[in-house]
C-alpha positions as CSV (number, residue, x, y, z in Angstrom):
1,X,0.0,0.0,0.0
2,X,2.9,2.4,0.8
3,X,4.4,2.0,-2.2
4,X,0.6,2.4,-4.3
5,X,0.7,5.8,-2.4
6,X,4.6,6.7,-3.4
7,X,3.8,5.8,-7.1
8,X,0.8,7.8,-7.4
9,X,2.4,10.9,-5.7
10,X,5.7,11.1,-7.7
11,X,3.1,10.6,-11.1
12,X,1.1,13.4,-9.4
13,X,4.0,15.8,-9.2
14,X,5.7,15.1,-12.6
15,X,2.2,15.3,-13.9
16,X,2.0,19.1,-12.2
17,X,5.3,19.8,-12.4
18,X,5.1,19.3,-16.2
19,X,2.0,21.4,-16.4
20,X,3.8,24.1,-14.3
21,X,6.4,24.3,-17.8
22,X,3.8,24.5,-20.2
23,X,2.4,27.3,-18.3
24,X,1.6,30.2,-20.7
25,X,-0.6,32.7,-21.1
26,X,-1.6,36.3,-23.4
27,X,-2.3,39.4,-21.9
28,X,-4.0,42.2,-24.1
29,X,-3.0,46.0,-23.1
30,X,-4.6,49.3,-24.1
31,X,-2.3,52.1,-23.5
32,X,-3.1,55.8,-23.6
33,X,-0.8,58.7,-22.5
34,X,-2.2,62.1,-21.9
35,X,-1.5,65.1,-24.6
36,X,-3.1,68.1,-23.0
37,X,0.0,69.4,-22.2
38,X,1.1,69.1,-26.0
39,X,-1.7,70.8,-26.9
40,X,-1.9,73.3,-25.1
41,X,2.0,74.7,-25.9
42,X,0.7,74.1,-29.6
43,X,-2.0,76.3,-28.9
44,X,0.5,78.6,-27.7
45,X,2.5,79.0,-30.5
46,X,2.6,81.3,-33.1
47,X,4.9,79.2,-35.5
48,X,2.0,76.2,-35.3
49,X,0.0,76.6,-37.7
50,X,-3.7,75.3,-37.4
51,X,-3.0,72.4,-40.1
52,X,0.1,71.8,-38.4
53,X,-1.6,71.5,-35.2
54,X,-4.1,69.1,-36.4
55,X,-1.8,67.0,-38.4
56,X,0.6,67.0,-35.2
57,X,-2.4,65.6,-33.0
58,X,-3.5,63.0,-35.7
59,X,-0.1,62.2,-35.3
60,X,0.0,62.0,-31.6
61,X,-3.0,60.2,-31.1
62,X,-1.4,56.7,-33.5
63,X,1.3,57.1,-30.9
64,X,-0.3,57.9,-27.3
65,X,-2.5,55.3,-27.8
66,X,-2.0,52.2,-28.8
67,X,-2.6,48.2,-28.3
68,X,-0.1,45.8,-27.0
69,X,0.2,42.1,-26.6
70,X,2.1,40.1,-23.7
71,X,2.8,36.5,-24.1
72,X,4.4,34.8,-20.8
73,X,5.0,31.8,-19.0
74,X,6.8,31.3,-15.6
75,X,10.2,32.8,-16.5
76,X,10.0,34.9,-20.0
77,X,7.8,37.1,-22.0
78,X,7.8,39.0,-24.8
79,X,5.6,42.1,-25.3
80,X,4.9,43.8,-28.3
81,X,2.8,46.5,-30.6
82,X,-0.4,45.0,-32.0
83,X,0.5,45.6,-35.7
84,X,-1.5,48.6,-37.2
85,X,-1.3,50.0,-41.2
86,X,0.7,53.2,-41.3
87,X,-1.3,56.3,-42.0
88,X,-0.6,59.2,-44.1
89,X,2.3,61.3,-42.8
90,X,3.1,58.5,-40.3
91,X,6.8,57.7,-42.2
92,X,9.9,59.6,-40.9
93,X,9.7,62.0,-38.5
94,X,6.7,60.2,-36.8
95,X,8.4,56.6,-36.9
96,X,11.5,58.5,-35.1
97,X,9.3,60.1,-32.3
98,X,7.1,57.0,-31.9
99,X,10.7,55.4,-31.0
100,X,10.9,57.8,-28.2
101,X,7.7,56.6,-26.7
102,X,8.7,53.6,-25.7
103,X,6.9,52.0,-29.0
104,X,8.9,49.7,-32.0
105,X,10.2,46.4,-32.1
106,X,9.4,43.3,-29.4
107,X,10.8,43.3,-25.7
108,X,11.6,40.5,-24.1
109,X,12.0,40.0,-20.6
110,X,13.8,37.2,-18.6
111,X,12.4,37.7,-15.2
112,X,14.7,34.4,-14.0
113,X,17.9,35.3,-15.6
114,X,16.8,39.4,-14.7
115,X,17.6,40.3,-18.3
116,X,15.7,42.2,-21.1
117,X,16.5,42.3,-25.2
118,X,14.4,44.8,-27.4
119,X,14.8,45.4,-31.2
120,X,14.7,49.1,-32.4
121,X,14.3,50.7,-35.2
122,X,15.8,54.4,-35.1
123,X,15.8,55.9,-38.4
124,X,16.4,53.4,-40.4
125,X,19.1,51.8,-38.6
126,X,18.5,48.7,-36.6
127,X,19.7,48.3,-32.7
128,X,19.5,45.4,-30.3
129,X,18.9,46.7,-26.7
130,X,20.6,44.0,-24.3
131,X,20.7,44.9,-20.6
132,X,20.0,43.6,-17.0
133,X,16.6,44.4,-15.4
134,X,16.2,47.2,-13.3
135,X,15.1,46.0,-10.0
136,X,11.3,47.7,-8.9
137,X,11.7,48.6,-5.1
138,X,7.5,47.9,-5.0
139,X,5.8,49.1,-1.6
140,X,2.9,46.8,-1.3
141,X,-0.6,48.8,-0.8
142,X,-3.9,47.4,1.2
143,X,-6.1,48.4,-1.2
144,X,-8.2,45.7,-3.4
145,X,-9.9,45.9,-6.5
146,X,-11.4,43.8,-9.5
147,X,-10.3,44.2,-13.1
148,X,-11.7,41.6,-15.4
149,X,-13.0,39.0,-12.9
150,X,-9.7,39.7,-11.1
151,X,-9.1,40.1,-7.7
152,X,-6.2,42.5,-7.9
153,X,-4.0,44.3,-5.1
154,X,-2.0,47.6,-5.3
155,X,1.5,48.6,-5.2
156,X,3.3,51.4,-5.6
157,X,7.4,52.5,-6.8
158,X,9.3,55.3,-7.3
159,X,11.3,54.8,-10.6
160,X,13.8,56.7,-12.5
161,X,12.5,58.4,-15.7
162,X,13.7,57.7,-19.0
163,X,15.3,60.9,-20.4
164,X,14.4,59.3,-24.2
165,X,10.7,58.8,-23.8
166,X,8.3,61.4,-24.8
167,X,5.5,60.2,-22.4
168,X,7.5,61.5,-19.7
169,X,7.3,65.8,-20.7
170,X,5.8,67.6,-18.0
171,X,4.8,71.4,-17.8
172,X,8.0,72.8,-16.8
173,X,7.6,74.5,-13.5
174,X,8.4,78.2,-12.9
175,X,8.0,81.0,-11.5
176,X,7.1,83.3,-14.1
177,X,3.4,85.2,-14.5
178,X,1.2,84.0,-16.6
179,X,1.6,87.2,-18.9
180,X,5.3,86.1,-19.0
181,X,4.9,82.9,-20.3
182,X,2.4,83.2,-22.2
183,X,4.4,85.9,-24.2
184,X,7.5,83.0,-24.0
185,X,5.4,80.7,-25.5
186,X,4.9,82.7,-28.5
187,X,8.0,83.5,-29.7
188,X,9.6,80.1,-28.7
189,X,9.5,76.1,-30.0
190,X,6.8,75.0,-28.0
191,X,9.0,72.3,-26.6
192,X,11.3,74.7,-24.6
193,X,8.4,75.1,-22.0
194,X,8.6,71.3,-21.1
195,X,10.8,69.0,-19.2
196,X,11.2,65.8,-18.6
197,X,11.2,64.8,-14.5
198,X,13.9,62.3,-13.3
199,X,11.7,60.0,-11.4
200,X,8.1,59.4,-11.0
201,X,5.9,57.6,-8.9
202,X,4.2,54.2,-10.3
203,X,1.0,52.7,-9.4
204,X,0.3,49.0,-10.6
205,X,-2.5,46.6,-9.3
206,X,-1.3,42.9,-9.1
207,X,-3.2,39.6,-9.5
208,X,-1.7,36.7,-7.6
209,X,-4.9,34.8,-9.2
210,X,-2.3,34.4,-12.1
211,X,0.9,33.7,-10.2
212,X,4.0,35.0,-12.6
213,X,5.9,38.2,-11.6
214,X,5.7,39.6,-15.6
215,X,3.6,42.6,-16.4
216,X,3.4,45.2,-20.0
217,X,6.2,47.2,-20.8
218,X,9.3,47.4,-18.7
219,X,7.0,46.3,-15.5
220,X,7.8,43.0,-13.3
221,X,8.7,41.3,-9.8
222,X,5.2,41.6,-8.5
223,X,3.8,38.1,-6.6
224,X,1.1,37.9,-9.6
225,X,0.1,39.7,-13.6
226,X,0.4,43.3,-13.2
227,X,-3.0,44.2,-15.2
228,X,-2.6,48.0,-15.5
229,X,-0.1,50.7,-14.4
230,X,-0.5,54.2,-14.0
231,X,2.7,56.8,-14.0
232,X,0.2,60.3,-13.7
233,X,0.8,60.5,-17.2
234,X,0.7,57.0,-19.2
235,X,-2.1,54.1,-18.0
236,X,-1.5,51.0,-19.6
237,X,-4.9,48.4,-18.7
238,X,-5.4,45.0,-19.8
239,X,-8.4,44.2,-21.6
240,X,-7.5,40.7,-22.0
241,X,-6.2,37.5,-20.7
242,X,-6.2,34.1,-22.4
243,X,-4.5,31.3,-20.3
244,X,-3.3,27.8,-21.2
245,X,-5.0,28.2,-24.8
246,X,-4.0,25.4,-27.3
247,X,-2.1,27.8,-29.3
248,X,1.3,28.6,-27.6
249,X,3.4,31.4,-28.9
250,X,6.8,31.7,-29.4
251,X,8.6,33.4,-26.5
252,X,11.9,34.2,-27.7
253,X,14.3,36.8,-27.3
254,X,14.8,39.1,-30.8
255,X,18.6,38.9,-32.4
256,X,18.0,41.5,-35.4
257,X,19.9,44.8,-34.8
258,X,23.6,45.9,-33.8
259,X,24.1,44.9,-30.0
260,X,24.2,47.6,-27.8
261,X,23.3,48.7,-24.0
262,X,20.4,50.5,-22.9
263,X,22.7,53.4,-22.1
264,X,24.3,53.7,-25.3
265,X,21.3,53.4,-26.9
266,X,19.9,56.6,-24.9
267,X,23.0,58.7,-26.1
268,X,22.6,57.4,-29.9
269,X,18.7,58.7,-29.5
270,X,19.8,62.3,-27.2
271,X,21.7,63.0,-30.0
272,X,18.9,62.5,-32.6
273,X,16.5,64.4,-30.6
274,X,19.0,67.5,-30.3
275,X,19.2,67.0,-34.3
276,X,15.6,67.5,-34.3
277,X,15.6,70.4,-32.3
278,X,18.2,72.4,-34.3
279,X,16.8,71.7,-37.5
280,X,13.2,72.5,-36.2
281,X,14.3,76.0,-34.8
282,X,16.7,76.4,-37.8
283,X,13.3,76.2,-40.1
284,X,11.7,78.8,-38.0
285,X,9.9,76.0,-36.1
286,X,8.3,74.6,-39.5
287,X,9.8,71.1,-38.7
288,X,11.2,69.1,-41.3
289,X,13.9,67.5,-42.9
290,X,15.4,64.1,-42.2
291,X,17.9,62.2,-39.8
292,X,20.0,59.4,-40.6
293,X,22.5,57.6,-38.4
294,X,25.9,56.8,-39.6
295,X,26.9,53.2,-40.2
């Protein structure tokens, strides 16, 4: 009878054990990033014309909102745009600034290994993004609530700010008058009036109903699927989750692109966005013009 009950239990837990590996599920996000602050410098600003400032929204709106998908199992995951045709005026320029939102190619994340690899596409030229994981000091929250049929808890981190990401341009905070700046705003690129922060505070909500520590974009090491995050300016929700389904995706790490480290990558795209700027203000703010990065 013992050694019935030993049989059965070493079946049952290579039985689970092997369902443990095959583990995967798909995660649908919506993510939306808040312009008003865009607008409102556009507004501002005498060199925007009212074409340009509609064509510049049209254009913002493809890239502050947009649809992800995040495939995962235990240990990896790979997260990426859902694919959408280009639309007019959408090529150049536009493909450069929706690199600088955190948009383009497919990031994968190794949360047991605590490395990421993301493909990028800046201009033409191809990079691959290797670097460790930033560790998320998370401060766990007692608040509870339900997204999806979820019962999800909250947490909260102060992060550093990527210097290279759009999303992150706040009002720049001074202490002129109003008459002041509104008179500044006229006569300069409406850019000069914003700045990016260098941290900010993160708010995710956690379910350990799905017990992996992955989560959208660069988001992880949470005792469950982060299902949305808020950074006061970007909120990234998930509208959908699939587990197990009979169709398993590939989770693999991209290999297209030069190699090169998160930092360097930053300095290759600081210098672009300094190109931009000249050229813009060299045109008497009409925009413009192309980049290309050497070989």
């Amino acid at each position: 009878m013992y050694k019935i009950s030993l049989t059965l239990g070493v079946i049952f837990l290579t039985y689970f054990g092997a369902s443990a590996q095959a583990f995967q599920g798909m995660a649908v996000y919506e993510s939306k990033t808040s312009t008003a602050e865009f607008k409102a410098r556009m507004a501002g600003n005498r060199n925007v014309t009212p074409e340009m400032q509609k064509n510049m929204e049209e254009g913002m709106k493809s890239m502050f909102e947009k649809t992800f998908v995040l495939n995962f199992d235990k240990t990896e995951s790979i997260y990426k745009e859902e694919e959408k045709l280009e639309g007019p005026g959408q090529g150049g320029g536009m493909r450069f600034m929706s690199s600088m939102t955190g948009a383009g190619g497919t990031l994968y994340k190794n949360v047991k290994e605590k490395y990421y690899a993301v493909d990028k596409d800046l201009m033409g030229k191809e990079f691959l993004v290797k670097d460790s994981l930033s560790s998320l000091n998370w401060k766990m929250e007692s608040e509870t609530r339900v997204i999806g049929g979820y019962n999800c808890f909250k947490a909260t981190a102060v992060i550093p700010v990527s210097q290279t990401d759009f999303r992150n341009l706040r009002t720049r905070n001074t202490e002129e008058t109003t008459a002041k700046k509104e008179d500044k705003e006229k006569k300069t690129n409406f850019m000069d009036n914003l700045e990016m922060p260098k941290e900010t505070i993160v708010t995710a909500w956690y379910t350990p109903e799905i017990p992996v520590n992955q989560g959208p974009d660069k988001y992880w090491g949470l005792p469950g699927l982060i299902l949305e995050v808020n950074d006061g300016k970007t909120v990234i929700l998930c509208s959908k989750v699939v587990l197990n389904s009979k169709t398993k995706a590939e989770i693999k790490a991209p290999t297209k692109g030069k190699e090169i480290s998160q930092k360097e990558f930053d300095e290759t795209t600081t210098k672009k966005m300094q190109e931009m700027r000249e050229m813009y203000q060299g045109r008497g703010g009409n925009g413009g013009g192309q980049f290309r990065i050497g070989q």
